[in-house]
Backbone as XML, in Angstrom:
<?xml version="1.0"?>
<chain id="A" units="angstrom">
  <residue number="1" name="UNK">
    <atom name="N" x="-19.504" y="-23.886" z="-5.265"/>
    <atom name="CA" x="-19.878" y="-22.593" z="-4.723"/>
    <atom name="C" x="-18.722" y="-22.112" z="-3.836"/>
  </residue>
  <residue number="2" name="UNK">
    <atom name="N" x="-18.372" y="-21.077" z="-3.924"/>
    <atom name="CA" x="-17.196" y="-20.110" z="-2.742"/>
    <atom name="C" x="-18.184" y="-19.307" z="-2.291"/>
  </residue>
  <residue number="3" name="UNK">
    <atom name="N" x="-17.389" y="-19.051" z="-1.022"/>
    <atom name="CA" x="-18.035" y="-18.038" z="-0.171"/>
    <atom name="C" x="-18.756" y="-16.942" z="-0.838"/>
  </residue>
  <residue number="4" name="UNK">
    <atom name="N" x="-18.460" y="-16.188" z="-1.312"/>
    <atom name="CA" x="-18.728" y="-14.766" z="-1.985"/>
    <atom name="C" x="-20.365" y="-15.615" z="-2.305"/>
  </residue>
  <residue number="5" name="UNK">
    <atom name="N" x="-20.039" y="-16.627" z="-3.390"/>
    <atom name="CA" x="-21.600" y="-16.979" z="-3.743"/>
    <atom name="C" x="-22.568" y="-17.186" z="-2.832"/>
  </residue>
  <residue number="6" name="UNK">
    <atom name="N" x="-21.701" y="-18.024" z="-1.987"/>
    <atom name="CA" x="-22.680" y="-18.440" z="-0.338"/>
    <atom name="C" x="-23.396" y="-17.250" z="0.352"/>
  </residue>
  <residue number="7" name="UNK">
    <atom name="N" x="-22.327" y="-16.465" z="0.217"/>
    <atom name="CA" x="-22.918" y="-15.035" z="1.016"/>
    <atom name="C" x="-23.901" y="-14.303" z="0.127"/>
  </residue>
  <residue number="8" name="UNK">
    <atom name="N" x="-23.796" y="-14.099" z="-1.404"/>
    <atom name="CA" x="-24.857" y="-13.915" z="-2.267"/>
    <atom name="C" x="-26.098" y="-14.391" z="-2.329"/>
  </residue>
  <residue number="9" name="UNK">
    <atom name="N" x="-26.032" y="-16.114" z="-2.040"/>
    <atom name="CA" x="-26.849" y="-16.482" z="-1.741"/>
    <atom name="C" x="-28.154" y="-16.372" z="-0.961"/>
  </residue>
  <residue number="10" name="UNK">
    <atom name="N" x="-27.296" y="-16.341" z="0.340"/>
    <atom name="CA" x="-28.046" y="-16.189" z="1.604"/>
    <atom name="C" x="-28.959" y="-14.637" z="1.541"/>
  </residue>
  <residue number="11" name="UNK">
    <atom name="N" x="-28.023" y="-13.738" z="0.965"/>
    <atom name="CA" x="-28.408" y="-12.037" z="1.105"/>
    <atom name="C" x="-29.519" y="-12.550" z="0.044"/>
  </residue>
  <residue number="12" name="UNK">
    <atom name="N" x="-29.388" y="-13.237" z="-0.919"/>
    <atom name="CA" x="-30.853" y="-13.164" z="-1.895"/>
    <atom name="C" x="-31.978" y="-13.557" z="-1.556"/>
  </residue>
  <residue number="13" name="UNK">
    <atom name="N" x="-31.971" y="-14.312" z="-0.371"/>
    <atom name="CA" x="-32.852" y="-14.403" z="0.329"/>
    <atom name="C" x="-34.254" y="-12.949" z="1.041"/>
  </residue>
  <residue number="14" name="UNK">
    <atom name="N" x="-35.404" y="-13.293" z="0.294"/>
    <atom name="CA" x="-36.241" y="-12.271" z="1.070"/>
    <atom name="C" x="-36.273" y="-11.835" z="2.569"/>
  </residue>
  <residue number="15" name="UNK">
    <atom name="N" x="-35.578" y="-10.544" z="3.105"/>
    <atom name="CA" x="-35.763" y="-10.529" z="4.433"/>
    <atom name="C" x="-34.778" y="-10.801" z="4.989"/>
  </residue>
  <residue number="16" name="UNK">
    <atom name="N" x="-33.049" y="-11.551" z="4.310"/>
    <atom name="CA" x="-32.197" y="-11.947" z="4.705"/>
    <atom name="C" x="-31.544" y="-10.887" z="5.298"/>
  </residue>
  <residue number="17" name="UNK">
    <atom name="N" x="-30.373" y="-10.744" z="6.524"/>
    <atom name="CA" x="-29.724" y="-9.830" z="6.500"/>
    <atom name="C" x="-28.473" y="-10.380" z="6.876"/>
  </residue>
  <residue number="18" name="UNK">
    <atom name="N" x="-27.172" y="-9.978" z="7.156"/>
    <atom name="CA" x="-26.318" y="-9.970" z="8.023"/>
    <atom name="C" x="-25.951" y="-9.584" z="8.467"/>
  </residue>
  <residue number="19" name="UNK">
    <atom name="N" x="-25.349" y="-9.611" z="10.252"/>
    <atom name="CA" x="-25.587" y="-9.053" z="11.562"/>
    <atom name="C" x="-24.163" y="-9.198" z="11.406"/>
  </residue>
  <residue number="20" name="UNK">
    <atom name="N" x="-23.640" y="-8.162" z="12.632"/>
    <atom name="CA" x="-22.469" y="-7.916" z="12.642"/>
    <atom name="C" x="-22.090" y="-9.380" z="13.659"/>
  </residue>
  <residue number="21" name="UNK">
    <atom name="N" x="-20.947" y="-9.742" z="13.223"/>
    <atom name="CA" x="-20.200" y="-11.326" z="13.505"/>
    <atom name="C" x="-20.224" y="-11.346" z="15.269"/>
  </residue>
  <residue number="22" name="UNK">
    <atom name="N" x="-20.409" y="-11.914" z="15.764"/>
    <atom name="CA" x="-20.404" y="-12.556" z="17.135"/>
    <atom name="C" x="-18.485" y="-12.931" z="17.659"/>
  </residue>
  <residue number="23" name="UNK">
    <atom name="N" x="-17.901" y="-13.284" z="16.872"/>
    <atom name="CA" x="-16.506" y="-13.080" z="16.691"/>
    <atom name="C" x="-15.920" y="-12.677" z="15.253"/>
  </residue>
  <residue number="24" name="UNK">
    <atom name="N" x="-14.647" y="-12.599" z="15.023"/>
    <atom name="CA" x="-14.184" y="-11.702" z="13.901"/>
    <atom name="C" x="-14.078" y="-12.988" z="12.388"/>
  </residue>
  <residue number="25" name="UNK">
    <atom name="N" x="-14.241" y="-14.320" z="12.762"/>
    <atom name="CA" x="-14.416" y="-15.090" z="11.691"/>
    <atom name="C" x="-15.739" y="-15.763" z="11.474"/>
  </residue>
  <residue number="26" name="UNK">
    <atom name="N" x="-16.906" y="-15.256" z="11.285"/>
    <atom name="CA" x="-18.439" y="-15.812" z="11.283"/>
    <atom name="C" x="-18.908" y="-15.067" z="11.165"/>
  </residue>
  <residue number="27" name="UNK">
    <atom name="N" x="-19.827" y="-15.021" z="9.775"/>
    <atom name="CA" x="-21.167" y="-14.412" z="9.165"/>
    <atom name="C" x="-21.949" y="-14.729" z="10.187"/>
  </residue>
  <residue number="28" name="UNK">
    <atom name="N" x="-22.897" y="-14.237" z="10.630"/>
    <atom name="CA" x="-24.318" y="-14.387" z="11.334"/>
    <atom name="C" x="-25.157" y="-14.340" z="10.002"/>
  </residue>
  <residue number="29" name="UNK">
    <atom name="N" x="-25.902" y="-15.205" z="9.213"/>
    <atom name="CA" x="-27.116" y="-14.821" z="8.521"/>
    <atom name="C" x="-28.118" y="-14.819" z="9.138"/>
  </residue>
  <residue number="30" name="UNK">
    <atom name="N" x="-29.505" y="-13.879" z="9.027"/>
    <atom name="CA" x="-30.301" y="-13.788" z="9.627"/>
    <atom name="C" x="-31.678" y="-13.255" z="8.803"/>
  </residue>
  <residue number="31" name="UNK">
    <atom name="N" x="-32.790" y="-13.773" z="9.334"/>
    <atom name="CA" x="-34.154" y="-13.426" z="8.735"/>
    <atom name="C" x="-35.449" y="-13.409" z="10.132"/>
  </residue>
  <residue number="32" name="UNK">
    <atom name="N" x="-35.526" y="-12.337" z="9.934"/>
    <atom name="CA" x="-36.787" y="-11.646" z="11.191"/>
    <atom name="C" x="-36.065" y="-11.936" z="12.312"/>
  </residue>
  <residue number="33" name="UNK">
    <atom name="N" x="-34.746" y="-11.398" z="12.554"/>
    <atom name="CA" x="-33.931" y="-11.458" z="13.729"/>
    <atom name="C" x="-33.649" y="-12.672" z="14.168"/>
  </residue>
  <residue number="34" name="UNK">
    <atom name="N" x="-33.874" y="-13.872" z="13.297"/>
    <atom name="CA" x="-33.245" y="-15.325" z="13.974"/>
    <atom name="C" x="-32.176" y="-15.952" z="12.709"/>
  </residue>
  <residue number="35" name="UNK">
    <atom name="N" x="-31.496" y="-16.246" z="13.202"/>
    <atom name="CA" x="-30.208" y="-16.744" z="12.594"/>
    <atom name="C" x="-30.877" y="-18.565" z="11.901"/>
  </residue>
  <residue number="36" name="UNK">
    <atom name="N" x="-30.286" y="-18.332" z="10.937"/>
    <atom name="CA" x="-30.611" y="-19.221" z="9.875"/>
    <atom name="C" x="-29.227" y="-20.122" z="9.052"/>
  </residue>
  <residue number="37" name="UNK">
    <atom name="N" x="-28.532" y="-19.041" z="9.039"/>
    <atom name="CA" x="-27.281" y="-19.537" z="8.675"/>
    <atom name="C" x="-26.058" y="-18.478" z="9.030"/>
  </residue>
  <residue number="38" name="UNK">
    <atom name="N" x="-24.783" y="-19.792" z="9.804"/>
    <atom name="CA" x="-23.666" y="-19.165" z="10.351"/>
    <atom name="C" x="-22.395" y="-19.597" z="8.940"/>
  </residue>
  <residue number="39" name="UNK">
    <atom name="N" x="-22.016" y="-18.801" z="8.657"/>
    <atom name="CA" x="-21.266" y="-19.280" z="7.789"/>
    <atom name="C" x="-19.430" y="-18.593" z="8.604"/>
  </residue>
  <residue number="40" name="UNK">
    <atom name="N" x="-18.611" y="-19.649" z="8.684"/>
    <atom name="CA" x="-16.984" y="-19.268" z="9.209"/>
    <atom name="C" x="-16.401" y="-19.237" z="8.285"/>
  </residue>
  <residue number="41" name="UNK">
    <atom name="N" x="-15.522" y="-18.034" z="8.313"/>
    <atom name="CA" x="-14.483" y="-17.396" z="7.216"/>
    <atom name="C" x="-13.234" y="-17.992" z="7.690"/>
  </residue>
  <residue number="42" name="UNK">
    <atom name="N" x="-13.172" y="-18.467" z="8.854"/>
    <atom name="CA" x="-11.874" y="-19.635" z="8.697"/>
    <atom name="C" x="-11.734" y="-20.454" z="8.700"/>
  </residue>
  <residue number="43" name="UNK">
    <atom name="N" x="-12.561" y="-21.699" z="7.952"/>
    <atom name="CA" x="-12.974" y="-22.835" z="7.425"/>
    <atom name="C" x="-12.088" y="-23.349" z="6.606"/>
  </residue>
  <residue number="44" name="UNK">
    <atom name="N" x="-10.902" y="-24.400" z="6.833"/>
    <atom name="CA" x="-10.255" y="-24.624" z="5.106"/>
    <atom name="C" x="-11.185" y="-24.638" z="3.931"/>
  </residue>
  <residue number="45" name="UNK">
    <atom name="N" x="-12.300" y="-25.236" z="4.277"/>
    <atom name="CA" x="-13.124" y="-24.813" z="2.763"/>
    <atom name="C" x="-14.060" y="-24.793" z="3.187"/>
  </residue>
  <residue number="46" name="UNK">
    <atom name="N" x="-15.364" y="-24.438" z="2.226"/>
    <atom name="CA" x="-16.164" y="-23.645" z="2.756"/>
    <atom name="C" x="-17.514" y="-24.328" z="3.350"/>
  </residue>
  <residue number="47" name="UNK">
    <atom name="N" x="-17.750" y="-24.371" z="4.385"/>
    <atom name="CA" x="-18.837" y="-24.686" z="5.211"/>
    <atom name="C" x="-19.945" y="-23.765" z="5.745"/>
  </residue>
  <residue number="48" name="UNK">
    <atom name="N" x="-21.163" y="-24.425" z="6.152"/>
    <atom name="CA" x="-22.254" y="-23.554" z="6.615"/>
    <atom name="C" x="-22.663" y="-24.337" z="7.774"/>
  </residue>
  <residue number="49" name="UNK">
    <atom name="N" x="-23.419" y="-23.404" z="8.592"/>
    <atom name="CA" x="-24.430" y="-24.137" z="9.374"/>
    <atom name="C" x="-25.153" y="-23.848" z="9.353"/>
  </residue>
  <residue number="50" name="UNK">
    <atom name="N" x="-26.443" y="-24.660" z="9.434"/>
    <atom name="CA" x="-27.813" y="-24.565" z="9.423"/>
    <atom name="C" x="-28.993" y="-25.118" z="10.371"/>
  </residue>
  <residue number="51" name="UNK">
    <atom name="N" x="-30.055" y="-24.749" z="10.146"/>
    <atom name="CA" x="-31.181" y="-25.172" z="10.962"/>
    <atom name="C" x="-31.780" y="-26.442" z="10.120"/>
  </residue>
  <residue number="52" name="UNK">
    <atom name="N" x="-32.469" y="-27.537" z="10.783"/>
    <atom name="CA" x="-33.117" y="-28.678" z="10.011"/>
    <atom name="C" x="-33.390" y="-29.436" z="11.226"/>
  </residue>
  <residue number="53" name="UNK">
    <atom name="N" x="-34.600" y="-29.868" z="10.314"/>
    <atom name="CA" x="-35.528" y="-30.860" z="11.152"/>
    <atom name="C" x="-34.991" y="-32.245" z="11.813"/>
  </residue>
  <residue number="54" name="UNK">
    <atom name="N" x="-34.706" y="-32.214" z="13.151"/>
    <atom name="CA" x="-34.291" y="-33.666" z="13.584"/>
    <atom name="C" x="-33.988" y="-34.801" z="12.672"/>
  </residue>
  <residue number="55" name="UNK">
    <atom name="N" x="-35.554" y="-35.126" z="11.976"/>
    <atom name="CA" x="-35.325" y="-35.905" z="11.213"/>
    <atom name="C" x="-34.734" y="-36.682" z="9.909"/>
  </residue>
  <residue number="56" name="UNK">
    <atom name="N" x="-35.133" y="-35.220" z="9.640"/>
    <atom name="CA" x="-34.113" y="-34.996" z="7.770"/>
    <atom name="C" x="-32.349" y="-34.648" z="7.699"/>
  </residue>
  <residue number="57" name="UNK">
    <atom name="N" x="-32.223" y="-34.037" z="9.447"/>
    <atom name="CA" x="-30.680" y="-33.947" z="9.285"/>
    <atom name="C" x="-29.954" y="-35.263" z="9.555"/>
  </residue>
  <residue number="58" name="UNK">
    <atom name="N" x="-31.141" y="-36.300" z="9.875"/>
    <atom name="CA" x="-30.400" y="-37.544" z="10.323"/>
    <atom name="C" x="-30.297" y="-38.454" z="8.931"/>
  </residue>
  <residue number="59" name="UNK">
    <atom name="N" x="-31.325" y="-38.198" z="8.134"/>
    <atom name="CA" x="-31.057" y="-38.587" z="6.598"/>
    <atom name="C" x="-30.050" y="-37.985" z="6.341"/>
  </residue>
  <residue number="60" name="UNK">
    <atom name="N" x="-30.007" y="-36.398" z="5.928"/>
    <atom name="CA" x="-29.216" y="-36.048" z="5.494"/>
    <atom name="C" x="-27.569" y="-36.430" z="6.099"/>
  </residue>
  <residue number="61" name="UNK">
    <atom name="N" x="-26.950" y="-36.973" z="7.360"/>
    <atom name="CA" x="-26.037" y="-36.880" z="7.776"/>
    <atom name="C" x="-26.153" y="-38.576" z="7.601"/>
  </residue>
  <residue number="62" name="UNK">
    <atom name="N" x="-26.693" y="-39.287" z="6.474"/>
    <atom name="CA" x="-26.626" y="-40.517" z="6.152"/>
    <atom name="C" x="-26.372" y="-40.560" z="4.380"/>
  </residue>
  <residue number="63" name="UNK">
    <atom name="N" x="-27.016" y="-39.569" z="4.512"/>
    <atom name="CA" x="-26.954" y="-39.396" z="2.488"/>
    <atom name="C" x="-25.286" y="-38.619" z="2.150"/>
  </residue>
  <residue number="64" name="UNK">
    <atom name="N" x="-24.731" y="-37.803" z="3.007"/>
    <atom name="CA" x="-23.819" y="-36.719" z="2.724"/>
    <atom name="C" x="-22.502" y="-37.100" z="3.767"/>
  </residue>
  <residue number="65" name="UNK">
    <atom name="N" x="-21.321" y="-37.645" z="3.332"/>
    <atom name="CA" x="-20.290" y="-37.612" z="4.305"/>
    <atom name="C" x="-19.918" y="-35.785" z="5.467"/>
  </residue>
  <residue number="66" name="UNK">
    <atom name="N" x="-20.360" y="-35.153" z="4.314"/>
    <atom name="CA" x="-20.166" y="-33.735" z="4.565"/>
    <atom name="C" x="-21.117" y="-32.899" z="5.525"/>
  </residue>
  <residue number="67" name="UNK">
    <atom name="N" x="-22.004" y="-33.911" z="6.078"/>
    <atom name="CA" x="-23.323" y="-33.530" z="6.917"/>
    <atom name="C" x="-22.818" y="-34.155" z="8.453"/>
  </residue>
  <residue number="68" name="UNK">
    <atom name="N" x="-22.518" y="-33.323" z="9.048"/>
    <atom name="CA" x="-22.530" y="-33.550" z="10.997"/>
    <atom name="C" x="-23.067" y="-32.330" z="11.334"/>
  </residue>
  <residue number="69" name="UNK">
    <atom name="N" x="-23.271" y="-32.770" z="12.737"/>
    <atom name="CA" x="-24.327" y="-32.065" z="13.969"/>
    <atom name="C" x="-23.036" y="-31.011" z="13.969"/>
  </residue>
  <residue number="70" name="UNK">
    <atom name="N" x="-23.625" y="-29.479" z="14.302"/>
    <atom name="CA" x="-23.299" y="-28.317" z="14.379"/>
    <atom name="C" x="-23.165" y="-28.510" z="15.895"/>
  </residue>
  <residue number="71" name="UNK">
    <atom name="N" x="-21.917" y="-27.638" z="16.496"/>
    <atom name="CA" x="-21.418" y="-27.497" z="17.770"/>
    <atom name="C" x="-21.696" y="-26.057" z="18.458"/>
  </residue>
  <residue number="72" name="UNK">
    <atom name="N" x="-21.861" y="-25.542" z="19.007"/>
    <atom name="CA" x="-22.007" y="-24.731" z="19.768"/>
    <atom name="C" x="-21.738" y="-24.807" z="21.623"/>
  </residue>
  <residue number="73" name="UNK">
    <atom name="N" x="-20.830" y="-24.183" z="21.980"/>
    <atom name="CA" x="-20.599" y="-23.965" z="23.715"/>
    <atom name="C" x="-20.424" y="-25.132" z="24.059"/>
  </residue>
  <residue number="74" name="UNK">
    <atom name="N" x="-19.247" y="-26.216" z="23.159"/>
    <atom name="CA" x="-19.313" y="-27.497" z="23.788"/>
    <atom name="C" x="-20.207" y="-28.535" z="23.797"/>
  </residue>
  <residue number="75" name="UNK">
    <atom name="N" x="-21.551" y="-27.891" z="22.922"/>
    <atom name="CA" x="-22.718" y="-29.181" z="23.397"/>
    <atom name="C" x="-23.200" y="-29.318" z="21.609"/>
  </residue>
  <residue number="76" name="UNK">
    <atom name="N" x="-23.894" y="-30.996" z="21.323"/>
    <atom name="CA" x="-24.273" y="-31.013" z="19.811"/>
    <atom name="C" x="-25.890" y="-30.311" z="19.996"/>
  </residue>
  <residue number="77" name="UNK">
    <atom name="N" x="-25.914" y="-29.806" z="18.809"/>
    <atom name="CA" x="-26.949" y="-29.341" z="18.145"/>
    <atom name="C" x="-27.342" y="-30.223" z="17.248"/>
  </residue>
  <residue number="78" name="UNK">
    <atom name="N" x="-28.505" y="-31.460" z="17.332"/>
    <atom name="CA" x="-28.937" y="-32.273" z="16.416"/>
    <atom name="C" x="-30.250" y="-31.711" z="15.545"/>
  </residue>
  <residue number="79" name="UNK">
    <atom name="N" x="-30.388" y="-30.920" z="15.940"/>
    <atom name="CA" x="-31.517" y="-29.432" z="15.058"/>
    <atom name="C" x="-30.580" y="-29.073" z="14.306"/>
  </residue>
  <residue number="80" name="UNK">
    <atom name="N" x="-29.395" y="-28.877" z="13.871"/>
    <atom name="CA" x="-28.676" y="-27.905" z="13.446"/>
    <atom name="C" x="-27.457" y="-28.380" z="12.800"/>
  </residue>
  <residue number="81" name="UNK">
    <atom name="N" x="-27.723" y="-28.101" z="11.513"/>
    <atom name="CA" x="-25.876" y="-29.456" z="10.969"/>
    <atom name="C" x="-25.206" y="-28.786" z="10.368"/>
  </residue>
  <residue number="82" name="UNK">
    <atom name="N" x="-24.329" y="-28.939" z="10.270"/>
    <atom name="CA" x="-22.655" y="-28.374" z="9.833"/>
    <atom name="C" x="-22.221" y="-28.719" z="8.157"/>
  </residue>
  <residue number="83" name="UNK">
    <atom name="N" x="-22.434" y="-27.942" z="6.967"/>
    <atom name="CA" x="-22.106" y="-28.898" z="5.975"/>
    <atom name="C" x="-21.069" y="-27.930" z="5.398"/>
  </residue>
  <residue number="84" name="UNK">
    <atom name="N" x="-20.028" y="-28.902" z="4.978"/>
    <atom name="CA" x="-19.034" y="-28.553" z="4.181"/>
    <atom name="C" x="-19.443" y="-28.437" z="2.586"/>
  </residue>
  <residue number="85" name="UNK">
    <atom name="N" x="-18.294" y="-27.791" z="1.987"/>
    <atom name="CA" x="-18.485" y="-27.395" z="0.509"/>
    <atom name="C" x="-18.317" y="-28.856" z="-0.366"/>
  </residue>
  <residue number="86" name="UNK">
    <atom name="N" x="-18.764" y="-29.804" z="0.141"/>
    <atom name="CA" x="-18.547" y="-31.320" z="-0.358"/>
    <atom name="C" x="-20.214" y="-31.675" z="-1.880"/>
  </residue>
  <residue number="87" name="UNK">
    <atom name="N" x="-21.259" y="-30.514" z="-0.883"/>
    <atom name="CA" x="-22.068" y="-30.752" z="-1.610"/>
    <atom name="C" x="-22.573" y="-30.332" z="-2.566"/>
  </residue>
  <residue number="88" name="UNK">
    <atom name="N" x="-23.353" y="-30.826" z="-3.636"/>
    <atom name="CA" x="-23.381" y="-30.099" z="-4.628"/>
    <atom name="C" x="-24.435" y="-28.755" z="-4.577"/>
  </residue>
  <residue number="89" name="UNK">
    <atom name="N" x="-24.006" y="-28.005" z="-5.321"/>
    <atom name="CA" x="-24.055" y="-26.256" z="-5.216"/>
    <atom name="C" x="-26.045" y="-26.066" z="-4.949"/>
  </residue>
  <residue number="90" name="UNK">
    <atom name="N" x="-26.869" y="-26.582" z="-6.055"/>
    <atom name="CA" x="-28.040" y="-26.807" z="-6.168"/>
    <atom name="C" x="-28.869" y="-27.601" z="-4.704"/>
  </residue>
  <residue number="91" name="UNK">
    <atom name="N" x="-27.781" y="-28.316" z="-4.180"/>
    <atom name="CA" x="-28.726" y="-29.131" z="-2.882"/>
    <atom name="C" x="-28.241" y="-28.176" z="-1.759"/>
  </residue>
  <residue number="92" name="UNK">
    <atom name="N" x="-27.022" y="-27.247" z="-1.499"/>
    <atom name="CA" x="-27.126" y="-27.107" z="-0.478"/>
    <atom name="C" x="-27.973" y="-25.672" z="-0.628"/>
  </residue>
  <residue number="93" name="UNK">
    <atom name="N" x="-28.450" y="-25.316" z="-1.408"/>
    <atom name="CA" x="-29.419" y="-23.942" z="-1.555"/>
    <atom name="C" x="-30.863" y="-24.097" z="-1.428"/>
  </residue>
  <residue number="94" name="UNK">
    <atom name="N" x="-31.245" y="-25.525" z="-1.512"/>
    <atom name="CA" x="-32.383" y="-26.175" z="-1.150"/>
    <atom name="C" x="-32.172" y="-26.438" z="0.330"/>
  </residue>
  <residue number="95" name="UNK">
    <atom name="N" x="-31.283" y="-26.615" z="1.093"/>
    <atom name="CA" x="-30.960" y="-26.818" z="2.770"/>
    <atom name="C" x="-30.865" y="-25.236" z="3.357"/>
  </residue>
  <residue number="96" name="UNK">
    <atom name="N" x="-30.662" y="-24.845" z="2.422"/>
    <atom name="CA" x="-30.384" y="-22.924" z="2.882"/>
    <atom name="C" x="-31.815" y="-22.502" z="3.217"/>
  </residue>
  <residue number="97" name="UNK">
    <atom name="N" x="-32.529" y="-22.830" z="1.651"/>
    <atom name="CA" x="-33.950" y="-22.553" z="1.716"/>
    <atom name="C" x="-34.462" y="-22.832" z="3.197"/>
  </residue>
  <residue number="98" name="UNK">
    <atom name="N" x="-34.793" y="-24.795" z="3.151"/>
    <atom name="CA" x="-35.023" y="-25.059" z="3.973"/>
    <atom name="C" x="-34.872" y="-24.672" z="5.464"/>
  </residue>
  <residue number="99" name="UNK">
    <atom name="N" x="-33.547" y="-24.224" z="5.916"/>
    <atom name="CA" x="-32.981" y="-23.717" z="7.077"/>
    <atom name="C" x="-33.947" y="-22.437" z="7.414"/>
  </residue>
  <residue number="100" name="UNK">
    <atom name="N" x="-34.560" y="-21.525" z="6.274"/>
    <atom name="CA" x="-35.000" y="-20.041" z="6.603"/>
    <atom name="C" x="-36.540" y="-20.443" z="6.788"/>
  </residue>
  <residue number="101" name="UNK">
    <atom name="N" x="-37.015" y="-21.583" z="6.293"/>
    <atom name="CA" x="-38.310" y="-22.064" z="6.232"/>
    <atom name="C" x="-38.286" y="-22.630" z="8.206"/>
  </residue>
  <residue number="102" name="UNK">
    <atom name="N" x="-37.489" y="-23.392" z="8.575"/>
    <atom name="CA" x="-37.314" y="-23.789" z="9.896"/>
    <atom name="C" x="-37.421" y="-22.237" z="11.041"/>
  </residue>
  <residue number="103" name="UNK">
    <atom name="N" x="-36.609" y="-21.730" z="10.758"/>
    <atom name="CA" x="-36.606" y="-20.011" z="11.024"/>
    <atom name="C" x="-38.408" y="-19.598" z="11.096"/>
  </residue>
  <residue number="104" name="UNK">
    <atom name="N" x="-38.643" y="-19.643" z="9.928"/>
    <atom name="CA" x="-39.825" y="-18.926" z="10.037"/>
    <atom name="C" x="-41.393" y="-19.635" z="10.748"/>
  </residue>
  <residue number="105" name="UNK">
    <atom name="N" x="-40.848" y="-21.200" z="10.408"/>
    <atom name="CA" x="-42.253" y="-22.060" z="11.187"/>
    <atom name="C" x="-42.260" y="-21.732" z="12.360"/>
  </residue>
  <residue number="106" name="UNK">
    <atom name="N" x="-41.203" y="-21.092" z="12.989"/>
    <atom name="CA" x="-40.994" y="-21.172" z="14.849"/>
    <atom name="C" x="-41.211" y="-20.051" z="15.392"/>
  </residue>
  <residue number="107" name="UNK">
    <atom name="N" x="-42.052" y="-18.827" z="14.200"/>
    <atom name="CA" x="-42.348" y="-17.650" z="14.513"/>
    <atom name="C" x="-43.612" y="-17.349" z="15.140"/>
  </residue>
  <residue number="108" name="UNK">
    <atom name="N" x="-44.190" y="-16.576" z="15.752"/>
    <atom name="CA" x="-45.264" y="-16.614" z="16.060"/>
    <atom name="C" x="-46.024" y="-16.562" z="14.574"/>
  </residue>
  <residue number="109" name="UNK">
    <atom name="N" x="-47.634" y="-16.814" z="14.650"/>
    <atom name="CA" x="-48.459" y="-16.763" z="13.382"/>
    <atom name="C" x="-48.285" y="-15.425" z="12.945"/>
  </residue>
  <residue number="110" name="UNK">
    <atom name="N" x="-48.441" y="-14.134" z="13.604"/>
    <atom name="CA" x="-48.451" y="-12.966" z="13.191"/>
    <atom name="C" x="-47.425" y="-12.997" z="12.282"/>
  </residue>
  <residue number="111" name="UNK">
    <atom name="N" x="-45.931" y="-12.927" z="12.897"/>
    <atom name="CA" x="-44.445" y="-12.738" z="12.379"/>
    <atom name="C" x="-44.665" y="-13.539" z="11.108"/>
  </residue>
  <residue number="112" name="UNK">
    <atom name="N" x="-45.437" y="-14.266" z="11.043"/>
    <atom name="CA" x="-45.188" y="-15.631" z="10.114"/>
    <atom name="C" x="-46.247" y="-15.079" z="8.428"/>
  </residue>
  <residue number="113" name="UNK">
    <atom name="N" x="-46.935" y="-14.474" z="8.990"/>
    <atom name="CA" x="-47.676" y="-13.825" z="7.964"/>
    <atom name="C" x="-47.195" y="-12.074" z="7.557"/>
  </residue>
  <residue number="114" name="UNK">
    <atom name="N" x="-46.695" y="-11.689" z="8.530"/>
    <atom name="CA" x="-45.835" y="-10.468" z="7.869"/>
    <atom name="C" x="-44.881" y="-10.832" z="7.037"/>
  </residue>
  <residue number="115" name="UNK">
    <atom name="N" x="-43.675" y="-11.774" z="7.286"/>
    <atom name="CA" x="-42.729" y="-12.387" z="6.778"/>
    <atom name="C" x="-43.739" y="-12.806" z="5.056"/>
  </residue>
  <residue number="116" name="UNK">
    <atom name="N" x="-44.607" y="-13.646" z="5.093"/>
    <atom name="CA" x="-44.601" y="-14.203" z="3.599"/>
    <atom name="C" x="-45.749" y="-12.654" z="3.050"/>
  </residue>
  <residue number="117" name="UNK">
    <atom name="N" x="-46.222" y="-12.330" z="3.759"/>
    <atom name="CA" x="-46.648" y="-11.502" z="3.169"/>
    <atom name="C" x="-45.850" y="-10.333" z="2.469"/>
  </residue>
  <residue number="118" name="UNK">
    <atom name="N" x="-44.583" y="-9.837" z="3.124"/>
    <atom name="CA" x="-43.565" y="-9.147" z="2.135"/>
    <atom name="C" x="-42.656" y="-9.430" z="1.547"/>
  </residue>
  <residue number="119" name="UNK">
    <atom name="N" x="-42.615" y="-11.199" z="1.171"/>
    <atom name="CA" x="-42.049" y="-11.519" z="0.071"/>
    <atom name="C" x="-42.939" y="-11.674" z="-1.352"/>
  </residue>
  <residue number="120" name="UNK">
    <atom name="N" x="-44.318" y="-11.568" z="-0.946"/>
    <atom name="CA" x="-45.069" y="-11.726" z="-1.968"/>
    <atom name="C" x="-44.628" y="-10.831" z="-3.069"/>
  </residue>
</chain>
């Protein structure tokens, strides 16, 4: 997968949007105003970050050389992992998924039923 697809990706997402960059090299992806996936345009190759469950990013950062804790302001984010373009195209769109599913469990119930209700 290259960027262009990554970014296709993410936009195919129901509800997805992207927000104007926080600095001049980083996608903000976003769904019901919470960021889901940061993707950097100056990456030697192409990486994402994402949202995931404590637990599964600690599998996952056991299953995947290409899986570490996402950084932010100096401090780790163990909610949140960093994966390079190491993985294959099909699993990391299932972690994408997953990432917007994390996004949306942490919504209030209302938000949470508008959200699946206009992807129906």
């Amino acid at each position: 997968m290259n960027i262009e697809e990554l970014y296709d990706y993410c936009l195919s997402i129901p509800g997805a949007e992207v927000t104007t960059p926080f600095d001049d090299v980083t996608l903000v992806m976003k769904v019901c105003d919470k960021m889901f996936a940061l993707i950097p345009l100056d990456a030697d190759r192409l990486s994402v970050a994402l949202k995931c469950e404590p637990e599964k990013a600690v599998r996952l950062r056991e299953e995947y050389r290409c899986v570490e804790p996402a950084f932010h302001m100096n401090k780790t984010y163990w909610n949140t992992i960093y994966i390079t373009g190491e993985m294959p195209d099909e699993e990391l769109k299932i972690w994408i998924r997953h990432s917007v599913e994390e996004v949306i469990k942490k919504l209030p119930k209302i938000k949470q039923k508008e959200y699946y209700g206009s992807v129906e």
